[in-house]
Every structure is written in C-alpha cells, then in structure tokens.
C-alpha positions as protocol buffer text, in pm:
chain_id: "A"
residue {
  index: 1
  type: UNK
  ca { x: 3587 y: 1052 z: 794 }
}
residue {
  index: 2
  type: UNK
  ca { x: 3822 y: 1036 z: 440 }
}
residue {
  index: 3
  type: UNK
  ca { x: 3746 y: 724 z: 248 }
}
residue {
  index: 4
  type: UNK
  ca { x: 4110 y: 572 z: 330 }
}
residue {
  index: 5
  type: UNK
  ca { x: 4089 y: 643 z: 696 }
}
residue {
  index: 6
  type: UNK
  ca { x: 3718 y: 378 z: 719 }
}
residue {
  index: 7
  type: UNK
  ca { x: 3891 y: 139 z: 539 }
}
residue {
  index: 8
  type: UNK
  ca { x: 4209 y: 125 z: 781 }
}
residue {
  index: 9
  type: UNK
  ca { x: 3977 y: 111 z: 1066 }
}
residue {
  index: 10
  type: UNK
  ca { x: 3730 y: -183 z: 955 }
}
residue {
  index: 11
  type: UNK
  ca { x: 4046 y: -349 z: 860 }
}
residue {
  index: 12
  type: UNK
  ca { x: 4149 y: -288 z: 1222 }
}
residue {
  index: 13
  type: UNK
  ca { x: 3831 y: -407 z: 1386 }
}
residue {
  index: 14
  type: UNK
  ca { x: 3805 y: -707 z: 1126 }
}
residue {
  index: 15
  type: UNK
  ca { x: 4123 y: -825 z: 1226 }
}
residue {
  index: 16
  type: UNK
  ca { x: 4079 y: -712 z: 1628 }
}
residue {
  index: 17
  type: UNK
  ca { x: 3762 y: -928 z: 1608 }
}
residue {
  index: 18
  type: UNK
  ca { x: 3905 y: -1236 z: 1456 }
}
residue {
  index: 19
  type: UNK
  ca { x: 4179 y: -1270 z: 1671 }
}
residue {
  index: 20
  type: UNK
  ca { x: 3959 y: -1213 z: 1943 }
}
residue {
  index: 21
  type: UNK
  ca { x: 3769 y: -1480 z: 1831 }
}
residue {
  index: 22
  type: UNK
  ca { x: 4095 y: -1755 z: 1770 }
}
residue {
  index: 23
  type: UNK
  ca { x: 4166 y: -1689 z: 2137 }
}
residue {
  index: 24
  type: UNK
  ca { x: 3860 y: -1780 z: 2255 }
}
residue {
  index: 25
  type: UNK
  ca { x: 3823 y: -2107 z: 2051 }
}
residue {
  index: 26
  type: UNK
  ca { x: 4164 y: -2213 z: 2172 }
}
residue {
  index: 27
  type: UNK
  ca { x: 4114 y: -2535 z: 2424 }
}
residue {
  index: 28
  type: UNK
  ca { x: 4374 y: -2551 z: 2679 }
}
residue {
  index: 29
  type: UNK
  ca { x: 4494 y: -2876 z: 2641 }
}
residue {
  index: 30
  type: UNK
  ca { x: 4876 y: -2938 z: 2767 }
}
residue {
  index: 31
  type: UNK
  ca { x: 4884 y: -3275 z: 2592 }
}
residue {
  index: 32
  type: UNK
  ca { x: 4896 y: -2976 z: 2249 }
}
residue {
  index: 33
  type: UNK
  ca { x: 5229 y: -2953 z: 2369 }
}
residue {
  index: 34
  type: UNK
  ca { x: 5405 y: -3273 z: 2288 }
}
residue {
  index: 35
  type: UNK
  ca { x: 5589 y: -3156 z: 2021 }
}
residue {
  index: 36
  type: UNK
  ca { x: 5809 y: -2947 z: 2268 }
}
residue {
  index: 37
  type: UNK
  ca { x: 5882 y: -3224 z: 2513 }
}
residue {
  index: 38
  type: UNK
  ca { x: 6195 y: -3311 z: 2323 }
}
residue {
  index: 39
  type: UNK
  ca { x: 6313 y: -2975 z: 2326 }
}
residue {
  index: 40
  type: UNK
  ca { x: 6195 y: -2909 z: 2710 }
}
residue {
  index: 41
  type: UNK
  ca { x: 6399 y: -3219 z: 2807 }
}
residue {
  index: 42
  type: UNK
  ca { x: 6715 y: -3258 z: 2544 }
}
residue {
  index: 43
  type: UNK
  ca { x: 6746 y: -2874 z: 2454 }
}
residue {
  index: 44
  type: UNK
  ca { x: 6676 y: -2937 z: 2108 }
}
residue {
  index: 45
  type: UNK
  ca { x: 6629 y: -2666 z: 1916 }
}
residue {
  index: 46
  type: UNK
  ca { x: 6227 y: -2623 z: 1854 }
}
residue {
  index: 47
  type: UNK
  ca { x: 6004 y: -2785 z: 1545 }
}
residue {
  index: 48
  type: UNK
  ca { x: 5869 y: -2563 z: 1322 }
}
residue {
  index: 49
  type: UNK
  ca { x: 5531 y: -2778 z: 1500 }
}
residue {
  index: 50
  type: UNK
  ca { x: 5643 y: -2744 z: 1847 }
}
residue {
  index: 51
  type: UNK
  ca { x: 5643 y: -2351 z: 1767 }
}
residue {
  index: 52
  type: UNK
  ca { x: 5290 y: -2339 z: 1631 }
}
residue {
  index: 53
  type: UNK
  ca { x: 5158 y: -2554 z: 1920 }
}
residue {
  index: 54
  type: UNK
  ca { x: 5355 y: -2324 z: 2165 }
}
residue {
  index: 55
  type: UNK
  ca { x: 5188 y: -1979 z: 1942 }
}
residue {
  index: 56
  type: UNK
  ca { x: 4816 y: -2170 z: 1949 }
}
residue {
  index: 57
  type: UNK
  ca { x: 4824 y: -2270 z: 2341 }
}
residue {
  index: 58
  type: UNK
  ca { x: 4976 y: -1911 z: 2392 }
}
residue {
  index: 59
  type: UNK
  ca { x: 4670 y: -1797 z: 2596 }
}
residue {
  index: 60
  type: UNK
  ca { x: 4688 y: -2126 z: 2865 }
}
residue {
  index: 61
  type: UNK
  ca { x: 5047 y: -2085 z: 2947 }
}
residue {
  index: 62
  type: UNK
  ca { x: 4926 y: -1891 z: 3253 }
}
residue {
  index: 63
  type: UNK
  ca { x: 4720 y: -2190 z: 3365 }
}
residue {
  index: 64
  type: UNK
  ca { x: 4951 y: -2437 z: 3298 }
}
residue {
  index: 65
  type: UNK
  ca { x: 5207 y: -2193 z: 3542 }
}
residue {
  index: 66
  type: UNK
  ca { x: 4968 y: -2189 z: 3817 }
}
residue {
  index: 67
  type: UNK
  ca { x: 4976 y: -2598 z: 3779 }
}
residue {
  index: 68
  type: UNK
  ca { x: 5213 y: -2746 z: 4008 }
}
residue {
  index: 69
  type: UNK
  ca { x: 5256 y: -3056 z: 3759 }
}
residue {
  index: 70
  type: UNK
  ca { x: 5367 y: -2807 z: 3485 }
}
residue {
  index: 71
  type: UNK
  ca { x: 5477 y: -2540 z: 3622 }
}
residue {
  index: 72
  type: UNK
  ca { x: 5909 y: -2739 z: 3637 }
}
residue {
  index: 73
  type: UNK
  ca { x: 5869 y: -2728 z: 3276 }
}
residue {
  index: 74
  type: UNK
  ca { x: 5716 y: -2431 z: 3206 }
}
residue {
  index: 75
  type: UNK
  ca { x: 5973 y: -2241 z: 3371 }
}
residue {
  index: 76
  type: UNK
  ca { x: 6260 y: -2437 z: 3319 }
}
residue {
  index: 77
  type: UNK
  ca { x: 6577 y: -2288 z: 3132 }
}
residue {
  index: 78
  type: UNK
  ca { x: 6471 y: -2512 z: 2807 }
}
residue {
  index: 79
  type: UNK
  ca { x: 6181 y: -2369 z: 2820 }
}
residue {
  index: 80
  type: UNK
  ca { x: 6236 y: -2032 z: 2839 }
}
residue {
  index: 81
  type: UNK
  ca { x: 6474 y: -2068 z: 2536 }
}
residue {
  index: 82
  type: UNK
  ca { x: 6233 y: -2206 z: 2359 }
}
residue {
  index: 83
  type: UNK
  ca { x: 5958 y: -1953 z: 2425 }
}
residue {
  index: 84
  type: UNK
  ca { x: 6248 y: -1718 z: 2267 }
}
residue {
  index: 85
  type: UNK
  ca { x: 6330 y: -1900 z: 1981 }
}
residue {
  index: 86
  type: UNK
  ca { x: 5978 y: -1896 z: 1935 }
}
residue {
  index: 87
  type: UNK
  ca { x: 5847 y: -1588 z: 1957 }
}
residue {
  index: 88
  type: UNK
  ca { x: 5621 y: -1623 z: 2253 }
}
residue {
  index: 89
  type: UNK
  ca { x: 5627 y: -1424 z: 2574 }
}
residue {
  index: 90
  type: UNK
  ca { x: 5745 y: -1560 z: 2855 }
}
residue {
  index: 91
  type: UNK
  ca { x: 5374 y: -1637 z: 3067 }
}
residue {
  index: 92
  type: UNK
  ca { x: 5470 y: -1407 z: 3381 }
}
residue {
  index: 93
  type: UNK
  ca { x: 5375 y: -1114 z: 3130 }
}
residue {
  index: 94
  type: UNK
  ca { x: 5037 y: -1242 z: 3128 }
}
residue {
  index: 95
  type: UNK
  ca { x: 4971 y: -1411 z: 3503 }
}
residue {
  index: 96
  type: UNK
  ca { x: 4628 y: -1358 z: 3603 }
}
residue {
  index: 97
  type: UNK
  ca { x: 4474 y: -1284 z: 3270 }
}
residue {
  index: 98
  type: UNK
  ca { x: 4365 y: -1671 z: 3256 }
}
residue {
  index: 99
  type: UNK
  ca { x: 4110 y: -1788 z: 3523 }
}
residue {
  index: 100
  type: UNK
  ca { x: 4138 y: -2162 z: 3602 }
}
residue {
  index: 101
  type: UNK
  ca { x: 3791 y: -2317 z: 3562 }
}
residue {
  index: 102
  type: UNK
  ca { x: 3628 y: -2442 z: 3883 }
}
C-alpha cells in the first residue's frame, strides 16, 4: 500500500469511527427540540440553533415518528420545510433503523 493511499484510509476510519461514536452518545431527548417549536408552529424560518438541535437529534427522528404525541409535528408541512432548510433528511429515509427502548 503507497504511503498516500494509508493515510487517506486512517483518515477515513478516524473520521468513520468518530462519527460513529457522536451518534451513539446522542440522547434522544424531544424537549432538544425547542428551538424549532416556533418554526413548527408560525413557519418561521429556522435558528441557526434550531438547525443544530434538529442535525444533533438527527438519529431519534425515527422514534419520535413512531410517537403518536410527535409524530403531527414531525410530519407536518413546517416541518418538513424545515428539515429542508436544514439539511436533514426527512426521517421516513431512516424508519426502522432506531429501536424504541422497552
């Protein structure tokens, strides 16, 4: 293996790893979310924090779907603009990736 080509690929892993790790520490928490109820409800644009909260809970969107107490505002029209505007995929992508804890 050329010198170049182990340095791309512990890059890779180093950055595969760490983001694997992120995910995992994330606590899904919809109360994280506050920052977006003004923009669910009004269709304000997004904060800059509503955006980071939306990036960081990213993995629980699933579970918070599956919730019949979220699931209105997860897939209401505000919301779905907002996931846009935000750069975070819409949680059908993902449904079933997420377990609910017993």
């Amino acid at each position: 293996m050329k010198k170049g080509t182990s340095f791309v690929a512990i890059i890779f892993l180093v950055l595969f790893l760490s983001e694997l790790l992120v995910t995992e520490a994330v606590t899904c928490n919809v109360m994280e979310l506050i920052p977006c109820v003004a923009a669910i409800m009004t269709s304000q644009p997004p904060t800059t924090r509503c955006c980071a909260k939306l990036k960081e809970q990213k993995p629980c969107l699933s579970t918070y779907l599956m919730n019949p107490n979220y699931k209105p505002y997860v897939k209401s029209p505000n919301a779905k603009i907002i996931l846009k505007t935000c750069g975070v995929p819409d949680p059908d992508c993902c449904k079933g990736s997420i377990k609910k804890n017993s």
